[in-house]
OpenMM code with the backbone's topology and positions (N, CA, C; nanometers):
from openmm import Vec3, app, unit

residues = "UNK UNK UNK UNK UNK UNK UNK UNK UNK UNK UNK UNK UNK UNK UNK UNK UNK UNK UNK UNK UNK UNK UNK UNK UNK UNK UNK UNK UNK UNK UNK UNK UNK UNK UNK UNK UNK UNK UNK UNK UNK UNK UNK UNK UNK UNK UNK UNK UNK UNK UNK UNK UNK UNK UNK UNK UNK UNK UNK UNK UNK UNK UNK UNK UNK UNK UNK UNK UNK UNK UNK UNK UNK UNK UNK UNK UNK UNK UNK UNK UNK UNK UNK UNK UNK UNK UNK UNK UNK UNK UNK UNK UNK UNK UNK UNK UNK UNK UNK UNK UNK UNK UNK UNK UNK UNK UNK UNK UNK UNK UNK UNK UNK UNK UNK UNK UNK UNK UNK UNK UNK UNK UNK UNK UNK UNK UNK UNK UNK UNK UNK UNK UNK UNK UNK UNK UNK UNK UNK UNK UNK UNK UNK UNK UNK UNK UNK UNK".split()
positions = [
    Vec3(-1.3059, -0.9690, 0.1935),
    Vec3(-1.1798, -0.9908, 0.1264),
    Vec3(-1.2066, -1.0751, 0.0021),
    Vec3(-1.1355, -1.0248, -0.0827),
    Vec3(-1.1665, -1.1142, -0.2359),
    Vec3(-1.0244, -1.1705, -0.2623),
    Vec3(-1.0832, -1.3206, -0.3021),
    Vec3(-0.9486, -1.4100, -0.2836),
    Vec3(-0.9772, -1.4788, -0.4104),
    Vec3(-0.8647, -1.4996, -0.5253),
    Vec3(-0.8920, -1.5274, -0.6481),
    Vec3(-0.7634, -1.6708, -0.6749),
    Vec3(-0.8257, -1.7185, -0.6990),
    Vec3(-0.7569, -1.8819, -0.7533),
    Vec3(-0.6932, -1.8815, -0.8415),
    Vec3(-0.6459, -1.7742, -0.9969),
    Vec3(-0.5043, -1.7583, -1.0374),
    Vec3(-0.5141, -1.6155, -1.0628),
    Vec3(-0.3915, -1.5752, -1.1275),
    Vec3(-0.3592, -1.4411, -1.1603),
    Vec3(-0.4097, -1.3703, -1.2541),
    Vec3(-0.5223, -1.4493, -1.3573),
    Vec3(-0.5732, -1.3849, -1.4389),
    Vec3(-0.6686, -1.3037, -1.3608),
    Vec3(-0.7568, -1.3987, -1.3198),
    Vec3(-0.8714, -1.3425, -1.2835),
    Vec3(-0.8433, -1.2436, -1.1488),
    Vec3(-0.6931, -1.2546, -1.0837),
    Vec3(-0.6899, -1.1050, -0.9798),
    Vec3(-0.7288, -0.9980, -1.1046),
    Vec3(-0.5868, -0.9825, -1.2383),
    Vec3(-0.5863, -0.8975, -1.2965),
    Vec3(-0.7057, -0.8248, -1.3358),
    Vec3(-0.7811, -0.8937, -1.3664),
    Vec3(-0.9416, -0.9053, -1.4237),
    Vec3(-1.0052, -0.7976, -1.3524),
    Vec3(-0.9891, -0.8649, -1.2252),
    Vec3(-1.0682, -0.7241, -1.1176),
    Vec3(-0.9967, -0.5993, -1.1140),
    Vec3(-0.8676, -0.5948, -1.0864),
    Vec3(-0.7722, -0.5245, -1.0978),
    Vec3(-0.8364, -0.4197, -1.1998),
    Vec3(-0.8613, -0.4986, -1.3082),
    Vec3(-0.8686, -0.4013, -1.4587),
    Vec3(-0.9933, -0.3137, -1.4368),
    Vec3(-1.1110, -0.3876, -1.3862),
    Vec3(-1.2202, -0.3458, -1.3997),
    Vec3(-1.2813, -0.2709, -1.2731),
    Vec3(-1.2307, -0.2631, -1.1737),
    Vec3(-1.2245, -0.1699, -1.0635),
    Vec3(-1.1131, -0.0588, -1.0571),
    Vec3(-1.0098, -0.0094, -1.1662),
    Vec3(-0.9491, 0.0985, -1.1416),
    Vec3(-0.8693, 0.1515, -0.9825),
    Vec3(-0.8113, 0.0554, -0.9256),
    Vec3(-0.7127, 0.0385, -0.8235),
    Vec3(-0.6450, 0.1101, -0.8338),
    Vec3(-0.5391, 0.1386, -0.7429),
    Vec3(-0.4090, 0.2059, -0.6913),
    Vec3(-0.3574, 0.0743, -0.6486),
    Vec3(-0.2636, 0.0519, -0.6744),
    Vec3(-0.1719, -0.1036, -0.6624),
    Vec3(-0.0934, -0.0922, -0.5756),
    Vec3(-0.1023, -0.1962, -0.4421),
    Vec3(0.0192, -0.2055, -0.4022),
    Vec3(0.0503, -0.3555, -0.3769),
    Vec3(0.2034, -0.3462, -0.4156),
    Vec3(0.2087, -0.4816, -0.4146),
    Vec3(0.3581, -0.5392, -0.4271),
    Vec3(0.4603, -0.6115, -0.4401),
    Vec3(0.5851, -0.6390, -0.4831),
    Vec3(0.6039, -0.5719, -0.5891),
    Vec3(0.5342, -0.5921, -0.6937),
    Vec3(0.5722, -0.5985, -0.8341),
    Vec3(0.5406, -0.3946, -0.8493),
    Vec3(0.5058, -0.3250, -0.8105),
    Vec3(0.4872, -0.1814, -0.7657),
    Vec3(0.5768, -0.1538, -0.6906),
    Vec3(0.7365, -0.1117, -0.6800),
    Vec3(0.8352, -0.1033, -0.6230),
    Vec3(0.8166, 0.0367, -0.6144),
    Vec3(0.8873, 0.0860, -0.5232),
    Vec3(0.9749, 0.2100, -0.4550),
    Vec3(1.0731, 0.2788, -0.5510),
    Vec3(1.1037, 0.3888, -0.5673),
    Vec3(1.1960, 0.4245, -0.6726),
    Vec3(1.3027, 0.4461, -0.5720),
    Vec3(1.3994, 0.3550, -0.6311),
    Vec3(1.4969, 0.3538, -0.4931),
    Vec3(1.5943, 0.4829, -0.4877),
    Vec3(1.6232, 0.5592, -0.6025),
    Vec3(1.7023, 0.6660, -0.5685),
    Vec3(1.6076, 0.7587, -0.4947),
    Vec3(1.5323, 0.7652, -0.4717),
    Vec3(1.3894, 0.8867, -0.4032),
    Vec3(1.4279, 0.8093, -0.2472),
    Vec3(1.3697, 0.9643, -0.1362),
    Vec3(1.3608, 0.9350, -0.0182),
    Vec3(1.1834, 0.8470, -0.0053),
    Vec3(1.1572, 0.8437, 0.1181),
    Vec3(1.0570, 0.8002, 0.1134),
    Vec3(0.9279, 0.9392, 0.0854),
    Vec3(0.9640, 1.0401, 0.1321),
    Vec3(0.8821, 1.1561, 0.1251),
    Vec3(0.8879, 1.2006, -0.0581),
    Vec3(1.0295, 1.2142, -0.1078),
    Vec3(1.0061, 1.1930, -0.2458),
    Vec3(0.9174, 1.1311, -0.3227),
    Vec3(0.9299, 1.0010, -0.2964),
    Vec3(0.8346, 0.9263, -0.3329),
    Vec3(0.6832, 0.9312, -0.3491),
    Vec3(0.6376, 0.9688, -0.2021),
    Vec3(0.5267, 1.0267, -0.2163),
    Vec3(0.5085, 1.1747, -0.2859),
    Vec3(0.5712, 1.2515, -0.2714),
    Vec3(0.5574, 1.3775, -0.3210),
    Vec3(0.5400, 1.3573, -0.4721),
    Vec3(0.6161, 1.2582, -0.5527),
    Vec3(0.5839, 1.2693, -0.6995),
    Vec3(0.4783, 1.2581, -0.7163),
    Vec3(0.3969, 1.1529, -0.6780),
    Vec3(0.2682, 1.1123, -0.6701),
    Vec3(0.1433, 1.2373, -0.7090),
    Vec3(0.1840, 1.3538, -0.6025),
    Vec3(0.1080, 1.4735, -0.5808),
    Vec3(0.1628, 1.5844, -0.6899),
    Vec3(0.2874, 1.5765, -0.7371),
    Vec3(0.3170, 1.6857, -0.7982),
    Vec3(0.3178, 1.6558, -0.9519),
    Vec3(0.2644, 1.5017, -0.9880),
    Vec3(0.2339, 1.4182, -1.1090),
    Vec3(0.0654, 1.4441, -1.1009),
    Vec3(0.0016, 1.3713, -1.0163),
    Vec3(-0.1418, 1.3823, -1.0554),
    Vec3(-0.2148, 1.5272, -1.0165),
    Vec3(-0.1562, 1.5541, -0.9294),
    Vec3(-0.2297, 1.6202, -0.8859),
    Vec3(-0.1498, 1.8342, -0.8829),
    Vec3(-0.0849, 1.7908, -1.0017),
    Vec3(-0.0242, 1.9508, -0.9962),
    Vec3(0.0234, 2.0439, -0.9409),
    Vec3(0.0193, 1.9794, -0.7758),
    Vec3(0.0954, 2.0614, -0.7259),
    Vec3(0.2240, 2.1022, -0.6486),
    Vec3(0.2852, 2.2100, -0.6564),
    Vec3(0.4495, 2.2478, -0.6833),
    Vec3(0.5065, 2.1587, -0.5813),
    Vec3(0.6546, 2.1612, -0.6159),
    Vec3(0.7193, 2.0943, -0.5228),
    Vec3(0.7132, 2.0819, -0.4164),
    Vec3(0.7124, 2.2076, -0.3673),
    Vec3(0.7638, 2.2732, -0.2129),
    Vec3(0.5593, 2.2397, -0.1576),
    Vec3(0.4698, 2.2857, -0.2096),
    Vec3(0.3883, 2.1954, -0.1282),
    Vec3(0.3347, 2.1193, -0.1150),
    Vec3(0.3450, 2.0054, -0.2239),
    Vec3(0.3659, 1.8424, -0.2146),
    Vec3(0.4401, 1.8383, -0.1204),
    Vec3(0.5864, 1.8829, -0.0525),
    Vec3(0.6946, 1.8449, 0.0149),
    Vec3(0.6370, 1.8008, 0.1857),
    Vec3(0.5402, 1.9570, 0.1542),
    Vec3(0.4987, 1.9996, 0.3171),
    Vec3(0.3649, 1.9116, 0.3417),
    Vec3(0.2971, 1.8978, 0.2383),
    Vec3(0.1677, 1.7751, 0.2651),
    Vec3(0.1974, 1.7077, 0.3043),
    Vec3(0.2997, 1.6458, 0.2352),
    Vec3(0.3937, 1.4929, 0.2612),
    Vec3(0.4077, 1.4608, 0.3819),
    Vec3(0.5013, 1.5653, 0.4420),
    Vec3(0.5722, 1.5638, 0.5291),
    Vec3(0.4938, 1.5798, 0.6585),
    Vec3(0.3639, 1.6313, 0.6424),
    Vec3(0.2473, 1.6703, 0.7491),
    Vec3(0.1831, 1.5531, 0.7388),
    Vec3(0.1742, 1.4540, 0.6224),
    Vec3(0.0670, 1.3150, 0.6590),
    Vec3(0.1909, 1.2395, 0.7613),
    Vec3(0.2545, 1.1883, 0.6617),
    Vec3(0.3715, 1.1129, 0.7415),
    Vec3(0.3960, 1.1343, 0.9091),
    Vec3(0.3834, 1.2448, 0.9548),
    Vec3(0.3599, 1.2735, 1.0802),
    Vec3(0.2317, 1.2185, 1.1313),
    Vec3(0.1004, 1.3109, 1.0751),
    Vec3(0.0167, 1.2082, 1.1097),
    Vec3(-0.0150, 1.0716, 1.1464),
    Vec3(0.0585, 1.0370, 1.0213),
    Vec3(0.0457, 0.8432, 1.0044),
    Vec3(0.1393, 0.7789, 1.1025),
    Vec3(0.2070, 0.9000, 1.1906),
    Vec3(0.3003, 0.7524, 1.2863),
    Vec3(0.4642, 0.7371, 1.2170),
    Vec3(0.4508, 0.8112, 1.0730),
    Vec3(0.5479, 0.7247, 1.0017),
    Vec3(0.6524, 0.8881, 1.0002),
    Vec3(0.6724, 0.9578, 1.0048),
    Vec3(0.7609, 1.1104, 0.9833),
    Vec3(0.8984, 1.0408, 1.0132),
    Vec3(0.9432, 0.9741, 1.0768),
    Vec3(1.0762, 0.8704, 1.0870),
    Vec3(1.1223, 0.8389, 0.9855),
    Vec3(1.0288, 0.8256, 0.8704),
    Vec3(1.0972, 0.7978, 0.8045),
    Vec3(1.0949, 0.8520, 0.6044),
    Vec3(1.0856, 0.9503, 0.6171),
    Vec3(1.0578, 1.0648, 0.5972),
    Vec3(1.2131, 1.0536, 0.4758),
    Vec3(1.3152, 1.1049, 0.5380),
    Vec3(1.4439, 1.0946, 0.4476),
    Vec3(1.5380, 0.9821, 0.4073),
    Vec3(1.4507, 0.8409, 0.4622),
    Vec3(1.4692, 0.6820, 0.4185),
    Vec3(1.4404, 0.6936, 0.2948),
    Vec3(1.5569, 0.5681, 0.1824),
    Vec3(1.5758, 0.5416, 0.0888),
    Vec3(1.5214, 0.4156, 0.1109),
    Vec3(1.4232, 0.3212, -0.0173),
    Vec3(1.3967, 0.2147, -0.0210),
    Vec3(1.4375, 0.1380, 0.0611),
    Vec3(1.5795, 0.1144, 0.0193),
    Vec3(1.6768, 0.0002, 0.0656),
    Vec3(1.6852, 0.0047, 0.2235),
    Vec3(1.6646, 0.1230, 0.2987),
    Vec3(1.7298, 0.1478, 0.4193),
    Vec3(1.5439, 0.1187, 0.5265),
    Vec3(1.4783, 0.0998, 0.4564),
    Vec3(1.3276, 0.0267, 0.5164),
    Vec3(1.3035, -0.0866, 0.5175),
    Vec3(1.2734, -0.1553, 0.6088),
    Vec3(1.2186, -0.2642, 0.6689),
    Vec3(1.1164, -0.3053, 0.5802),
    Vec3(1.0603, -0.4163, 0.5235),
    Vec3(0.9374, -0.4637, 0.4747),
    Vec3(0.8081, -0.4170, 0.5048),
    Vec3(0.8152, -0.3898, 0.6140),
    Vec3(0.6509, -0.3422, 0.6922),
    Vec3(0.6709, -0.1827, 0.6098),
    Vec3(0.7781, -0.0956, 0.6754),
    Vec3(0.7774, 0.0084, 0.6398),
    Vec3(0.7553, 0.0397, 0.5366),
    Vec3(0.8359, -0.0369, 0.4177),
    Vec3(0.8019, -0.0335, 0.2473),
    Vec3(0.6882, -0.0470, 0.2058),
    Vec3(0.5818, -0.1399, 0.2497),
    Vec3(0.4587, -0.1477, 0.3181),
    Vec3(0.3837, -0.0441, 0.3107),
    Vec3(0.4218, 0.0184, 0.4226),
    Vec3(0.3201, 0.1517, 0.4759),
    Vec3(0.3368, 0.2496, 0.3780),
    Vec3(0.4962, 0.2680, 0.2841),
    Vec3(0.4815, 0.4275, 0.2117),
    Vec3(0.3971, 0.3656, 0.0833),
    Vec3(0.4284, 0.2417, 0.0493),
    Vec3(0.3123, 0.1955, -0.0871),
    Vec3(0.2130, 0.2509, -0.0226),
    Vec3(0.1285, 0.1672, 0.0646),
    Vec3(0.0408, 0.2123, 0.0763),
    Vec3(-0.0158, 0.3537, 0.1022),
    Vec3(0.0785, 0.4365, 0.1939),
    Vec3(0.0222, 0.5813, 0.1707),
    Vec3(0.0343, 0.6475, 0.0237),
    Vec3(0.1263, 0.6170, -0.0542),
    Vec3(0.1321, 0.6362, -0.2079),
    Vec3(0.0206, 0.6008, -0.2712),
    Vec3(-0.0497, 0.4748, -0.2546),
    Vec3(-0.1842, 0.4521, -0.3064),
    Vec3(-0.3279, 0.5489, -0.2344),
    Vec3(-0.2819, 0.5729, -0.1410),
    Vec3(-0.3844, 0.6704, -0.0664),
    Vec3(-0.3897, 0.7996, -0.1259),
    Vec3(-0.3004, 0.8499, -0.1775),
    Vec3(-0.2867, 1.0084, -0.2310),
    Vec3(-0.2733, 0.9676, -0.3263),
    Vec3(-0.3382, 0.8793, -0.4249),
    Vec3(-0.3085, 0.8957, -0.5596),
    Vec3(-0.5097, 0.8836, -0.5983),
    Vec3(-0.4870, 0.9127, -0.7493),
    Vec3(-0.6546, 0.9777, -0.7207),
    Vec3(-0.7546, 0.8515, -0.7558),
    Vec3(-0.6852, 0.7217, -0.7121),
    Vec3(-0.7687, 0.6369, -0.7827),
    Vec3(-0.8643, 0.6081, -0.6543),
    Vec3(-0.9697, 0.5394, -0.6574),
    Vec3(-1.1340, 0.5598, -0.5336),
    Vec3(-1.0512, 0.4090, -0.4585),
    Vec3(-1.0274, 0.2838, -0.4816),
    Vec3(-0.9965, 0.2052, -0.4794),
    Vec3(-0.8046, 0.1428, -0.4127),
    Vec3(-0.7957, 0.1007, -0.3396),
    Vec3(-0.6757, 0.0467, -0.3260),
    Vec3(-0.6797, -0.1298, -0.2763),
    Vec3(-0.6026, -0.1750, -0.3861),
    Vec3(-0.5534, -0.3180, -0.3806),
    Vec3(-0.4644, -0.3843, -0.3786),
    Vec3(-0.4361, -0.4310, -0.2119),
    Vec3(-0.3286, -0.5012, -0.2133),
    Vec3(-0.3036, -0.6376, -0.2409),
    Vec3(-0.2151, -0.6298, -0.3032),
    Vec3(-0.1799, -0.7966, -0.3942),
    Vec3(-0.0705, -0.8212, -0.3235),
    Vec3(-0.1174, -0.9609, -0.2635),
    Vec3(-0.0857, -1.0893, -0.2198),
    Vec3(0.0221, -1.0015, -0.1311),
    Vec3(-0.0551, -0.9935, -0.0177),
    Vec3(0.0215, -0.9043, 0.1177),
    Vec3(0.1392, -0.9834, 0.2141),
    Vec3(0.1042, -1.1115, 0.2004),
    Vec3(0.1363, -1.1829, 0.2598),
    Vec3(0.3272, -1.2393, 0.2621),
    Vec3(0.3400, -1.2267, 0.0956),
    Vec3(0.4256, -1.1954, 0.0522),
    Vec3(0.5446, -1.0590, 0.0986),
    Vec3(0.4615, -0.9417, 0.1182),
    Vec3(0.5417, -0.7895, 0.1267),
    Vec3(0.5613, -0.8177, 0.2681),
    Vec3(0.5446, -0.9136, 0.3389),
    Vec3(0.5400, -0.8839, 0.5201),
    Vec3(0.6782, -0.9714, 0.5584),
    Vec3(0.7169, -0.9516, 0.6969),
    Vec3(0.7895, -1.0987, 0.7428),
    Vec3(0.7247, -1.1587, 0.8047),
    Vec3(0.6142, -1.1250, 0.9038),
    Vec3(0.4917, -1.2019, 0.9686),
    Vec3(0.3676, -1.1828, 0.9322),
    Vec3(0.2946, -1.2566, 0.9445),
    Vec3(0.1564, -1.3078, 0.9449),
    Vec3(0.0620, -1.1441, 1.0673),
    Vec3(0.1529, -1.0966, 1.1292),
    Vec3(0.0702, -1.0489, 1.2251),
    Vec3(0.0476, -0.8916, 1.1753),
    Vec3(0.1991, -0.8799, 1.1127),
    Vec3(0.2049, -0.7939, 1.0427),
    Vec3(0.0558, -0.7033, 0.9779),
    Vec3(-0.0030, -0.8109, 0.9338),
    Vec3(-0.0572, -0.7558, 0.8542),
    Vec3(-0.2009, -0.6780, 0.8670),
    Vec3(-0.2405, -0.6882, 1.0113),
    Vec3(-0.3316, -0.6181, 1.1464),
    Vec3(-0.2551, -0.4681, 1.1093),
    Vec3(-0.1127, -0.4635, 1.1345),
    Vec3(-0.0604, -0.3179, 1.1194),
    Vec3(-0.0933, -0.2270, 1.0214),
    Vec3(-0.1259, -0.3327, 0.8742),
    Vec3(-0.1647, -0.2407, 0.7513),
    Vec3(-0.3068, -0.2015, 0.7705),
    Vec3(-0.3621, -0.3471, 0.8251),
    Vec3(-0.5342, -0.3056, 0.7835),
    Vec3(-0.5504, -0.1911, 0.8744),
    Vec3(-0.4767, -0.1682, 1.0099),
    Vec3(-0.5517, -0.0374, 1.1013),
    Vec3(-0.4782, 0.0710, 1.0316),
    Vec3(-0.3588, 0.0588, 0.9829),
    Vec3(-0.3171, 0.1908, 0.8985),
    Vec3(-0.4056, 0.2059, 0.7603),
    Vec3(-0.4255, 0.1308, 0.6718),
    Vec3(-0.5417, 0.1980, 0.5376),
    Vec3(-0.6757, 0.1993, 0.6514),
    Vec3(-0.6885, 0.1646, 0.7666),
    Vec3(-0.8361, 0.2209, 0.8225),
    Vec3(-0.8480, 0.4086, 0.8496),
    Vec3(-0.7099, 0.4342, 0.8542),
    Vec3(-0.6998, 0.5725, 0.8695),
    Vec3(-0.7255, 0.6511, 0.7157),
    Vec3(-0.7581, 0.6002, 0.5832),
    Vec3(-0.8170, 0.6487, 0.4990),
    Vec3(-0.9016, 0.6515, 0.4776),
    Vec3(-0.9832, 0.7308, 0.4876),
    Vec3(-1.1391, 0.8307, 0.4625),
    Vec3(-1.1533, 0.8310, 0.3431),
    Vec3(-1.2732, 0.7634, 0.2937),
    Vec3(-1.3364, 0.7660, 0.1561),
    Vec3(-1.2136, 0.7220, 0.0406),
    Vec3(-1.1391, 0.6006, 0.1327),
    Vec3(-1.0863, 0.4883, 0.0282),
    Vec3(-1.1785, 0.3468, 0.0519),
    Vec3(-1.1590, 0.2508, -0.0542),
    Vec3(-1.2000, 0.1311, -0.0344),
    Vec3(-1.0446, 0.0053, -0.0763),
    Vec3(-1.0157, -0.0438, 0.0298),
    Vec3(-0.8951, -0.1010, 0.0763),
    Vec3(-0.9786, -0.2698, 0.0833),
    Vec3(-0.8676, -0.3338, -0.0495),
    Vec3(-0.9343, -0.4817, -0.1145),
    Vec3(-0.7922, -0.5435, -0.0349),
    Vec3(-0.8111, -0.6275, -0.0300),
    Vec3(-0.6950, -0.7382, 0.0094),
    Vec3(-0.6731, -0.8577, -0.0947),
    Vec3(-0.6022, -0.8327, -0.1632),
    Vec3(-0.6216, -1.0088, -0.2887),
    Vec3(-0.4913, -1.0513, -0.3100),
    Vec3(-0.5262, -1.2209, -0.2823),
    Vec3(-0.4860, -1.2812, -0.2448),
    Vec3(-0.4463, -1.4164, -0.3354),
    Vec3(-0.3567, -1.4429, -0.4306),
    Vec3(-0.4366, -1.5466, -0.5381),
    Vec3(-0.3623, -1.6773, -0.4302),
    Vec3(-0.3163, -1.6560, -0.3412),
    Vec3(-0.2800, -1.8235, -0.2949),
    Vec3(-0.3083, -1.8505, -0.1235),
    Vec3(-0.3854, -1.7431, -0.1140),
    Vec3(-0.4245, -1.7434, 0.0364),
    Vec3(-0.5195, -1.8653, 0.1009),
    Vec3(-0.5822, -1.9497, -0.0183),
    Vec3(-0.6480, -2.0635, 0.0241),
    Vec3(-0.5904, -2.1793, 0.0655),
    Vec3(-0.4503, -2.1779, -0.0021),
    Vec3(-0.3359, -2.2595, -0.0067),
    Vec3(-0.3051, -2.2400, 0.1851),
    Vec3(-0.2404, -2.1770, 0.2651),
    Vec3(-0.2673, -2.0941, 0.3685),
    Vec3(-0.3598, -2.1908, 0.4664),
    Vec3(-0.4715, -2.1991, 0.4696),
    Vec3(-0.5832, -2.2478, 0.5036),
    Vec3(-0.6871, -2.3922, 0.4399),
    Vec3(-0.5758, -2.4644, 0.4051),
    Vec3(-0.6611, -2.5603, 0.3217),
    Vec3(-0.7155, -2.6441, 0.4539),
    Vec3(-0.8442, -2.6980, 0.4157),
    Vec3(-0.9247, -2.7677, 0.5543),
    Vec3(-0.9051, -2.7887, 0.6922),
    Vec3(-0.8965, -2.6415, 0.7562),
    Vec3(-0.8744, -2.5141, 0.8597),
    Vec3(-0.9616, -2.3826, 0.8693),
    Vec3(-0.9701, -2.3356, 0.9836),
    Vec3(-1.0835, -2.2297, 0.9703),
    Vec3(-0.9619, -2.1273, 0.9046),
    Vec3(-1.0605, -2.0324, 0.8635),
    Vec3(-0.9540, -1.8855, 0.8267),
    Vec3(-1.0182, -1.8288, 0.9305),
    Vec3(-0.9208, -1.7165, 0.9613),
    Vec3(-0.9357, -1.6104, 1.0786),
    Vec3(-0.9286, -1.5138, 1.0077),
    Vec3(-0.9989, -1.3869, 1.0125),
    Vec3(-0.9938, -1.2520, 0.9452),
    Vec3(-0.9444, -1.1734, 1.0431),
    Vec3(-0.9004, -1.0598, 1.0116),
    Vec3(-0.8349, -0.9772, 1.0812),
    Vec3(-0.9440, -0.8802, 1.0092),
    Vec3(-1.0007, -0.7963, 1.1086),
    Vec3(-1.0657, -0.7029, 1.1055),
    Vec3(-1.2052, -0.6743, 1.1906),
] * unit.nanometer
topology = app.Topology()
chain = topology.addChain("A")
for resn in residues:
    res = topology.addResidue(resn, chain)
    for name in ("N", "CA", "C"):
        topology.addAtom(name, app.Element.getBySymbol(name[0]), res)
C-alpha cells in the first residue's frame, strides 16, 4: 500500500502511473442507473453498441454479487455500494492500474474496507493501489494492521 503525506505528491503518482480513479471526488452520474453507468464506460472506450455494453454489464454485475443493483440511481446506494460500481467502473475501463483515494473516507466502517479489497481481488490482470494521504494520522505510534 502506498501512503503519501500530502496531496501533491498522491497526484504525482496518480499522474505518472495512468490510474482509473476511484474516489469521492470521481462521482456517479446521478441521473444514470447503476448499470448505465457502467455501460458508458464500454460504449465510450471501448465502442461497443448499446445493447451489448447493456448485456456485459448486466452479466458482470451478476457475477460480482452486485445484479441488485443493477437499476439503482446514485442516490438510492449505500456508500459501500457506490463503492463497488466505482470500482467495477474502474475495472472495465482500459486503464492497467486502479487507485483508490483515501478509501477510508467513501466507507461508513473501517471493516468495510476487507469488502473492497476481496471484491478488486476478483480482477484479473488489474493492479489495485490503495492511497491514502492521511492514513498515518489513523495510526500515529500504534501498529497498523493490513488487510490482506
Amino acid at each position: 500500500m502506498n501512503i503519501f503525506k500530502t496531496y501533491t505528491d498522491l497526484l504525482e503518482f496518480v499522474d505518472q502511473n495512468d490510474c482509473a480513479i476511484v474516489s469521492e471526488d470521481t462521482p456517479l452520474l446521478v441521473e444514470l442507473s447503476a448499470q448505465e453507468n457502467l455501460s458508458l464506460i464500454l460504449k465510450y472506450h471501448e465502442k461497443i453498441s448499446v445493447k451489448k455494453a447493456d448485456i456485459l454489464i448486466k452479466e458482470l454485475l451478476k457475477d460480482m454479487g452486485l445484479g441488485k443493483l443493477r437499476d439503482k440511481k446514485p442516490f438510492e446506494l449505500n456508500k459501500l455500494e457506490k463503492v463497488s460500481i466505482q470500482l467495477i467502473r474502474a475495472y472495465i475501463s482500459p486503464f492497467e492500474k486502479i487507485c483508490i483515494i483515501k478509501p477510508f473516507s467513501m466507507l461508513n466502517r473501517v471493516e468495510d474496507l476487507s469488502y473492497i479489497i476481496t471484491l478488486s481481488e476478483k480482477f484479473d490482470k488489474k493492479e489495485v493501489s490503495v492511497l491514502d494521504t492521511h492514513l498515518h494520522n489513523f495510526y500515529k505510534e500504534s501498529r497498523c494492521l493490513t488487510i490482506r
